[in-house]
N, CA and C of each residue as an Amber inpcrd file, in Angstrom:
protein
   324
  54.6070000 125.4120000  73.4700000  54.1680000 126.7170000  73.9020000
  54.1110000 126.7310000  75.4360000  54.2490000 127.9050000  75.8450000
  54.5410000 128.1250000  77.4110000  53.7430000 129.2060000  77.9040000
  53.0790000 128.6800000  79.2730000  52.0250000 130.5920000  79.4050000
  52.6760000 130.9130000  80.7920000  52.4040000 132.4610000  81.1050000
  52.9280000 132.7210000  81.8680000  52.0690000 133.8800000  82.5470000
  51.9720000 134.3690000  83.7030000  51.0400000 135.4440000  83.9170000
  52.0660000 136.4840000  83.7580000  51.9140000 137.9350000  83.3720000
  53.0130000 139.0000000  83.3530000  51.7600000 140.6710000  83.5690000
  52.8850000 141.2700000  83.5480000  52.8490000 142.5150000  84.0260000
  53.5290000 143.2150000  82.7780000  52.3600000 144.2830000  82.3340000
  52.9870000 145.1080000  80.9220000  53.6670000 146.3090000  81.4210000
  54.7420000 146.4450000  81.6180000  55.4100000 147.7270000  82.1730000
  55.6970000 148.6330000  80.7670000  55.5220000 148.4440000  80.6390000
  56.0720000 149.4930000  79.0030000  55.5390000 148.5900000  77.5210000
  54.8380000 149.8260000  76.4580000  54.7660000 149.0950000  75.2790000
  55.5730000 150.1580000  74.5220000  56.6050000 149.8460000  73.5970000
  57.5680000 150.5970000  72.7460000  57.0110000 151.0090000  71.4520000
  56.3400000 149.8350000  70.9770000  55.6550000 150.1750000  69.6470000
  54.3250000 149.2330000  69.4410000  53.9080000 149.1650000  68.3490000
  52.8200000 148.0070000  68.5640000  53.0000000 146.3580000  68.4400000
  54.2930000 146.3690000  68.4470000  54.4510000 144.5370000  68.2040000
  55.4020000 144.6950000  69.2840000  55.9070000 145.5420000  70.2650000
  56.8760000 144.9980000  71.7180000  56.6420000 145.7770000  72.7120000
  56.7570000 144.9200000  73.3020000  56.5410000 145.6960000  74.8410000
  57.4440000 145.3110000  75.9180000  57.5970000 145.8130000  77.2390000
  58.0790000 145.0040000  78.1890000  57.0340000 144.3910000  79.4750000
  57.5690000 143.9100000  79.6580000  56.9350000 142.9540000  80.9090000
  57.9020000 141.9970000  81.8320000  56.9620000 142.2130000  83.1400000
  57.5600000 141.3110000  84.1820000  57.2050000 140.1720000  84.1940000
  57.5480000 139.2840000  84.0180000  57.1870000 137.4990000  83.4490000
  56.8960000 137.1750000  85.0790000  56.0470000 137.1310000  85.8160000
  55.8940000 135.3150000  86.7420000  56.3930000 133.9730000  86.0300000
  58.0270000 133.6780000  86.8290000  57.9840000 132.5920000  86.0490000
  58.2220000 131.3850000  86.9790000  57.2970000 131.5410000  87.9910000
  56.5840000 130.6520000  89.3690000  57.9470000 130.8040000  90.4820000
  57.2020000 130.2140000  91.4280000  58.6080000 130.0620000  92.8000000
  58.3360000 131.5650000  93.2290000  57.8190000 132.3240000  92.8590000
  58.5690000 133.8650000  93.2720000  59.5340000 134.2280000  92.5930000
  59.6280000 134.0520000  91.3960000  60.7230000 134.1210000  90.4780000
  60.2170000 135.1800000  89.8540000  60.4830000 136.5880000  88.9340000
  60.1860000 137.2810000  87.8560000  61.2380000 137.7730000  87.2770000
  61.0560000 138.2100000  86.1450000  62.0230000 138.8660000  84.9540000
  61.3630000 139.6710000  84.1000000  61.9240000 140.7580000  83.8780000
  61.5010000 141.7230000  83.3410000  62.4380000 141.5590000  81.7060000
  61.7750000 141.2620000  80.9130000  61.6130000 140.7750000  79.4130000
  61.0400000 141.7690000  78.2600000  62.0440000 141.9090000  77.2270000
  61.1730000 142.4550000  76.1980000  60.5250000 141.7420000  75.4640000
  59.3830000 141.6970000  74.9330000  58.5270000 140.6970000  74.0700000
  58.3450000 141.3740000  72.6850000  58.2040000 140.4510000  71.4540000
  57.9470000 140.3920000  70.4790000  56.2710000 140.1750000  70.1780000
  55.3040000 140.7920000  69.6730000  54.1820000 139.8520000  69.5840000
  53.9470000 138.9540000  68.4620000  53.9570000 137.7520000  68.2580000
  54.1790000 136.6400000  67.6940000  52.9640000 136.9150000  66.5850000
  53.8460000 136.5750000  65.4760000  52.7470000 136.5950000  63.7520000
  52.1060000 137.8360000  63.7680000  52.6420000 138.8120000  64.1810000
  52.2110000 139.9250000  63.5320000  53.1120000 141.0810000  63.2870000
  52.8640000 141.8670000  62.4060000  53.7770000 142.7630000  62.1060000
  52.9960000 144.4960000  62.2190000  53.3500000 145.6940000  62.5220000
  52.8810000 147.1210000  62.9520000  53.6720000 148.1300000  62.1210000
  53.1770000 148.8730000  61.8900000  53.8090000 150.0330000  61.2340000
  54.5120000 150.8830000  62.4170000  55.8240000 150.9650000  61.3830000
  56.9490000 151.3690000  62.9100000  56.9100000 152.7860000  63.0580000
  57.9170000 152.9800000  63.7980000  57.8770000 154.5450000  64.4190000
  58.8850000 155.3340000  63.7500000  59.3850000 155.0310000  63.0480000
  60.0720000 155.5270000  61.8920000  59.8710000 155.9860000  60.5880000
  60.1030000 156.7680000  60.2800000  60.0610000 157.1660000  58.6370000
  58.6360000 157.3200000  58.2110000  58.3000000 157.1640000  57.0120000
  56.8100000 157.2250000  56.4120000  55.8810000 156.3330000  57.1970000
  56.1770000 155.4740000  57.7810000  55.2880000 154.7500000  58.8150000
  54.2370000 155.6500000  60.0540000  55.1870000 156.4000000  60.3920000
  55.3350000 157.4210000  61.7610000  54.0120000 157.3440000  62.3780000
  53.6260000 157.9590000  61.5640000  51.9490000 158.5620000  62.1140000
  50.9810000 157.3890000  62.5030000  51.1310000 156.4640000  61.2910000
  50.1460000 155.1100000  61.9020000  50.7500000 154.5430000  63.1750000
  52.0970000 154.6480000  62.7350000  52.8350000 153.4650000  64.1400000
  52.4930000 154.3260000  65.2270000  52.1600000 155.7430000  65.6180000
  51.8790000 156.2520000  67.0780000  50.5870000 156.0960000  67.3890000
  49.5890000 155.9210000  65.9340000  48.2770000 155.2670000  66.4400000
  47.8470000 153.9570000  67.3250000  48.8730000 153.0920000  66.6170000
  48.4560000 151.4280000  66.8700000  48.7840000 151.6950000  68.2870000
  50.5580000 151.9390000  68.6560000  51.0670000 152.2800000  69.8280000
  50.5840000 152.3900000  71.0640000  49.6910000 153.9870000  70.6730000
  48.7230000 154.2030000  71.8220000  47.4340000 153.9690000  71.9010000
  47.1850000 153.1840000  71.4170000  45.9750000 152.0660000  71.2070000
  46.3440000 150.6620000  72.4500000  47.4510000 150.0020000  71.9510000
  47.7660000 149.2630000  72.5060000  48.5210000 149.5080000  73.6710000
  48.8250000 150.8590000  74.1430000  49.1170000 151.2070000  75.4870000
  47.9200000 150.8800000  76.6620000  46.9130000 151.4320000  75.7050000
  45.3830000 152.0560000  76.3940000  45.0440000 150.3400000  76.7370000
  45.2130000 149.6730000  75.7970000  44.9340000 147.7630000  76.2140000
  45.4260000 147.3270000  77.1450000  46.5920000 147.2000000  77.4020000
  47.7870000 146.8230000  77.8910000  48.3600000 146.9820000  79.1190000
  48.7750000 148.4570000  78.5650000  50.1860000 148.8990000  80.3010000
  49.4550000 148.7110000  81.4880000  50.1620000 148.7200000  82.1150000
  50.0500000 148.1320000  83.5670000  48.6940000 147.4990000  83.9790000
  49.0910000 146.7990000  82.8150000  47.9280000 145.3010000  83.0740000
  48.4280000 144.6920000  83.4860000  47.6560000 143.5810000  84.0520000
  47.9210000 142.1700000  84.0690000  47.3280000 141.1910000  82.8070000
  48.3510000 140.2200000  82.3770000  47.5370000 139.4700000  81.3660000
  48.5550000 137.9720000  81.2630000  48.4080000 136.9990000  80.3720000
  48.8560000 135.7610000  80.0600000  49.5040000 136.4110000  78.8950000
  50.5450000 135.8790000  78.4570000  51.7000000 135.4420000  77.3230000
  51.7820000 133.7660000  77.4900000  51.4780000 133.0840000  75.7310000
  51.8260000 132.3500000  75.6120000  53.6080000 132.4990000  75.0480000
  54.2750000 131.7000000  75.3000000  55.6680000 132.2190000  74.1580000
  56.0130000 130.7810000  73.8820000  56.5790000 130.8090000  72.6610000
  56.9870000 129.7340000  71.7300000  58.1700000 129.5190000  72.2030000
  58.2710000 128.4120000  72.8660000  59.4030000 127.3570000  73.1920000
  60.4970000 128.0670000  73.3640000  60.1420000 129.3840000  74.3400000
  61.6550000 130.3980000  74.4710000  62.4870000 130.7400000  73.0680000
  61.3830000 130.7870000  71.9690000  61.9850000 131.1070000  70.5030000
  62.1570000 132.5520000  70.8560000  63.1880000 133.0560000  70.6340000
  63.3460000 134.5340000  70.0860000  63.4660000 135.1510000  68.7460000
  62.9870000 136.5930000  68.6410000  63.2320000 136.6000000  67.1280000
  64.6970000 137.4740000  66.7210000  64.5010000 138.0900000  66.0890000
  66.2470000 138.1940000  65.5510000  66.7610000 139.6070000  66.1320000
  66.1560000 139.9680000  66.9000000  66.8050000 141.1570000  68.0380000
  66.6930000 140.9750000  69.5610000  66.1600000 139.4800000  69.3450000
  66.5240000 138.9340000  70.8580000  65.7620000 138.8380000  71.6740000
  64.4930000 139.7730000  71.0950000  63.1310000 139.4690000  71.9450000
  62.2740000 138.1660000  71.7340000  61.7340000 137.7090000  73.3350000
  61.0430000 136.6560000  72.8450000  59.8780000 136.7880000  72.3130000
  59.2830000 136.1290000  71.5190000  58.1020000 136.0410000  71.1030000
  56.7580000 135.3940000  71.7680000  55.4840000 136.2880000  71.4510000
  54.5890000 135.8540000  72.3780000  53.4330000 135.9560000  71.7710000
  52.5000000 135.5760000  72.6820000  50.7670000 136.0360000  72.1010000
  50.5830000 136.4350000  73.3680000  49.7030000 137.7270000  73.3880000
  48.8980000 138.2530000  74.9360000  47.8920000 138.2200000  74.8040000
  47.4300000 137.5740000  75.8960000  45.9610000 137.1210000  75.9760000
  45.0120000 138.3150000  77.2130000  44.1170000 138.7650000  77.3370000
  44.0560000 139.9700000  78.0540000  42.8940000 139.6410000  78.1620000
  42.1420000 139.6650000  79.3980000  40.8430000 138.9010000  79.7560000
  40.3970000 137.6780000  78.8200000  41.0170000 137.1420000  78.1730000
  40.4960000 136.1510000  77.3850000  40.6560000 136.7540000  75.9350000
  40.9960000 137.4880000  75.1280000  41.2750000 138.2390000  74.3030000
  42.1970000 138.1830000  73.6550000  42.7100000 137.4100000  72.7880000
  43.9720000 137.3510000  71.7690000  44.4790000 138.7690000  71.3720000
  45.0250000 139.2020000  72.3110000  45.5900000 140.4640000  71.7390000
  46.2760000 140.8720000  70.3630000  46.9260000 139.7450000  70.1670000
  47.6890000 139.8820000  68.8900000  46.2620000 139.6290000  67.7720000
  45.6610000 138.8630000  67.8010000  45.0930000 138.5620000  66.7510000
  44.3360000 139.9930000  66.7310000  43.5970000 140.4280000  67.8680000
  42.1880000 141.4200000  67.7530000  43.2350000 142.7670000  67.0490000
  44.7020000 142.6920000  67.1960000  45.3400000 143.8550000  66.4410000
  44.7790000 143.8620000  64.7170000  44.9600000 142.3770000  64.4690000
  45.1730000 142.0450000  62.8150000  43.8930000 142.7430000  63.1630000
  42.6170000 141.8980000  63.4190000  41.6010000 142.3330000  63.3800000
  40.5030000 143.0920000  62.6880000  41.3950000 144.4150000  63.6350000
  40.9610000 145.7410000  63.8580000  41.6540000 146.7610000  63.1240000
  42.4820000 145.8010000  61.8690000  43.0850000 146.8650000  60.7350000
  44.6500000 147.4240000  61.3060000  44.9500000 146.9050000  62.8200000
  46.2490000 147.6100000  62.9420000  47.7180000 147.0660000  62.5500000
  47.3970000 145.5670000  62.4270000  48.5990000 145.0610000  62.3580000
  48.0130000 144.4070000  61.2600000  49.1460000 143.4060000  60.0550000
  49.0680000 142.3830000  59.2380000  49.9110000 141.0820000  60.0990000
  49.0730000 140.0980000  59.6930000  50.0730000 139.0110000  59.7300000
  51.2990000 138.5420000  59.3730000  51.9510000 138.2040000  60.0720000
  53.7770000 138.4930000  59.9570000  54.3610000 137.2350000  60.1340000
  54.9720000 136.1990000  59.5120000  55.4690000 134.6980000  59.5350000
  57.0650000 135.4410000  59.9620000  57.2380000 134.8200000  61.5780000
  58.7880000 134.9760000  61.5230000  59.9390000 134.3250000  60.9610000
């Protein structure tokens, strides 16, 4: 596992977002992320309505924060985003989703 400090420039739905990775030196990259072991009701179809809840829930957490991503050994998942956990003042973001009823746990 790898941490990194980043910058949430955009969240798309409730399991991706983008962000600017610090990835030291003065180095950054702007990355789409996956959030790791969990899964959101999408923005599509019969989902719709919940997925714009979680969404802007996790906008209101998030955007143009600052926070830590751990990501798994530069694993990506199968649309190419890497996978992560965001940690947000100390706060498992991904987990406090399951939590709080918005997301289920998701084995990639």
């Amino acid at each position: 596992m790898y941490n990194y400090k980043a910058h949430i420039k955009a969240v798309y739905d409730g399991d991706t977002v983008t962000a600017v990775v610090d990835l030291g030196f003065l180095h950054y990259q702007e990355m789409k992320l996956r959030l790791y072991g969990i899964d959101t009701p999408e923005l599509r179809g019969p989902e719709r309505e919940q997925g714009l809840i979680v969404r802007d829930i996790l906008r209101e957490m998030i955007l143009d924060k600052e926070v830590e991503i751990h990501s798994y050994k530069d694993k990506q998942g199968k649309y190419g985003r890497y996978l992560a956990t965001i940690i947000l003042d100390g706060l498992n973001v991904n987990q406090w989703l399951v939590d709080n009823g918005h997301a289920q746990e998701y084995l990639l």
